[in-house]
C-alpha positions in Angstrom: 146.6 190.0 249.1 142.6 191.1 248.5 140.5 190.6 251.8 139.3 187.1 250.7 142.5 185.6 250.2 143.9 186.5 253.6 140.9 185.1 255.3 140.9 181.9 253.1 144.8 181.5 254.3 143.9 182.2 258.1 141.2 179.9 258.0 143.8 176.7 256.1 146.0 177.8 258.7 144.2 177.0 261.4 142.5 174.4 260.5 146.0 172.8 259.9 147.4 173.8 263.2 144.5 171.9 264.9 145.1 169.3 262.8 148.6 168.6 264.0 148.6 169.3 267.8 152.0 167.0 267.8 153.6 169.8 266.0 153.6 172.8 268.0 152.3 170.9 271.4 151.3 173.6 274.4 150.9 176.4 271.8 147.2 178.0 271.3 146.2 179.2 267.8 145.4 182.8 269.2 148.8 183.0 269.6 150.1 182.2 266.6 147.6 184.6 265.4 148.5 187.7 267.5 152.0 186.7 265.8 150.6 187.1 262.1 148.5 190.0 262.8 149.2 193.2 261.2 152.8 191.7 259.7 151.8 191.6 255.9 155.6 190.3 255.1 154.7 187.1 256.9 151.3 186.6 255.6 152.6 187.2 252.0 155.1 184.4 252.6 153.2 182.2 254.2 150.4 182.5 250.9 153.4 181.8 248.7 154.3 178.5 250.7 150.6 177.4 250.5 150.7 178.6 246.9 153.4 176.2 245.8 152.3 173.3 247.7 153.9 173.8 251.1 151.0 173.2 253.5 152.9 175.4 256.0 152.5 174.9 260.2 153.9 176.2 263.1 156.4 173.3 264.1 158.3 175.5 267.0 157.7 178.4 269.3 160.1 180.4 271.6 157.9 181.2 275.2 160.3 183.7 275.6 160.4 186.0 272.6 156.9 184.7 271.7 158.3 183.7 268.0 156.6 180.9 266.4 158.3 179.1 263.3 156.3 178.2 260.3 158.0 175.6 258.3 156.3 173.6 254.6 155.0 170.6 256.2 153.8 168.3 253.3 154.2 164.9 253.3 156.8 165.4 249.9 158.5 168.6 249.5 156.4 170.8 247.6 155.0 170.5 244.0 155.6 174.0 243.1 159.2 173.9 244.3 160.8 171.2 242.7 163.2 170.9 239.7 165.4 173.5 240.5 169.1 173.3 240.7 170.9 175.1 243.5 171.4 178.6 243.4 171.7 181.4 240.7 175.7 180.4 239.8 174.5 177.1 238.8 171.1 177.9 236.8 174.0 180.6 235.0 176.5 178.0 234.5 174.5 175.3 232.8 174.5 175.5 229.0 171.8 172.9 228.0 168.4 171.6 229.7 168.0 174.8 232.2 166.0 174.2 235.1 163.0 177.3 235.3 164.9 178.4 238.2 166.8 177.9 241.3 166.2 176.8 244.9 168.2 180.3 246.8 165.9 182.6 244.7 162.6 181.3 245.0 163.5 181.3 248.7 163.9 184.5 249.0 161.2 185.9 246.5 159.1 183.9 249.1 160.2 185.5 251.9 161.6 182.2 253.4 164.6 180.3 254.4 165.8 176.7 253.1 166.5 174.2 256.3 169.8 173.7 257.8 170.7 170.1 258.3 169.6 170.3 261.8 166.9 171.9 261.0 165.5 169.5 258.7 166.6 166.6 261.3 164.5 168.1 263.7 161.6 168.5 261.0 162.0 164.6 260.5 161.7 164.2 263.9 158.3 165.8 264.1 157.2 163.1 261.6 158.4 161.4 258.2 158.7 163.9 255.5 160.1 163.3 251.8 159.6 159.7 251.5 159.6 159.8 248.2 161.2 163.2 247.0 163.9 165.4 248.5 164.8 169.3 249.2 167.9 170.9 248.9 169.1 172.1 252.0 171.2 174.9 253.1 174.6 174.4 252.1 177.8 174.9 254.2 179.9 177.7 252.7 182.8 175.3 252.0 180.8 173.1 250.4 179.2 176.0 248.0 182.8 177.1 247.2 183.4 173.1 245.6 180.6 173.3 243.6 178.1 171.3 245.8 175.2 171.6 247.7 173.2 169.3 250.2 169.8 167.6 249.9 168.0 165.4 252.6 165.3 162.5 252.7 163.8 159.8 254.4 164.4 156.4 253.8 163.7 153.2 255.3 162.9 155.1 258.4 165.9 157.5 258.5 167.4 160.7 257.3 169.6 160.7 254.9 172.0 163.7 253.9 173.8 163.5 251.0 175.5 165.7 248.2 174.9 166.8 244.6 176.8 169.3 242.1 174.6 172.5 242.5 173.8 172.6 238.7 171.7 169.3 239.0 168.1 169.3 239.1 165.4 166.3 239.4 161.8 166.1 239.0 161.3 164.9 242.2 164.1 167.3 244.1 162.5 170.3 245.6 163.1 172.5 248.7 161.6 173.1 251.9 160.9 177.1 253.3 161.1 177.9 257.0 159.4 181.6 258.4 160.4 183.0 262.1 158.3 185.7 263.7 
């Protein structure tokens, strides 16, 4: 990342963390700064959830450890992200109308994790997220191994977990990343 890009991405970072003091409440940005400092791994990450549309922000912290949790917090789940089926078995098993790619790689060529269910519950519970779209979710193994995956969204004021084979993809289907350090 050149010199001007990092300080552009500090700089949204920031602004966005003061912007959402209900997020990460009792945790200063200097801290979340001496956190991102020096760790290129994160900062590269964090560039490629902005990138895509995430509008990333610290939504936890650990007082002991000193880890602070990033996690995409736009209103829908990113732009850049969506219409992707599950995971690379899937995009390999579909014969006609392949998505550009899948949910499990782009994850990790971002550096990132998707949400567990709880996860994303507690995301929701921060504020309403995907009111309109939806993200694919980390799956239980079982689950995986019967050809599904698991999505969330809001609706009508709650959140809403449901299913999907792993080869479908929507327009409007996407997936959230979440970065600890």
């Amino acid at each position: 990342m050149k010199k001007q890009e990092h300080n552009d991405l500090l700089d949204t970072l920031k602004t966005r963390f003061e912007r959402n003091p209900q997020r990460h409440p009792g945790l200063q940005w200097s801290d979340v700064l001496a956190r991102l400092e020096g760790n290129r791994a994160a900062l590269k990450s964090l560039h490629a959830m902005e990138a895509t549309g995430g509008e990333p922000d610290v939504i936890g912290h650990d007082p002991h450890t000193g880890r602070v949790t990033f996690c995409d917090c736009a209103r829908e789940t990113p732009t850049g992200r969506r219409s992707l089926c599950y995971d690379r078995a899937a995009l390999d098993a579909r014969k006609e109308n392949k998505p550009q790619g899948n949910a499990l790689d782009m994850a990790t060529e971002m550096g990132v994790a998707l949400l567990t269910e709880e996860q994303y519950r507690e995301l929701q519970a921060l504020e309403a997220f995907d009111l309109k779209t939806s993200s694919w979710l980390a799956t239980p193994p079982e689950v995986r191994a019967l050809g599904g995956a698991i999505f969330g969204d809001c609706r009508y004021g709650r959140v809403f977990i449901y299913h999907n084979g792993v080869q479908s993809y929507y327009a409007a289907r996407g997936f959230r990343g979440m970065l600890s350090l």
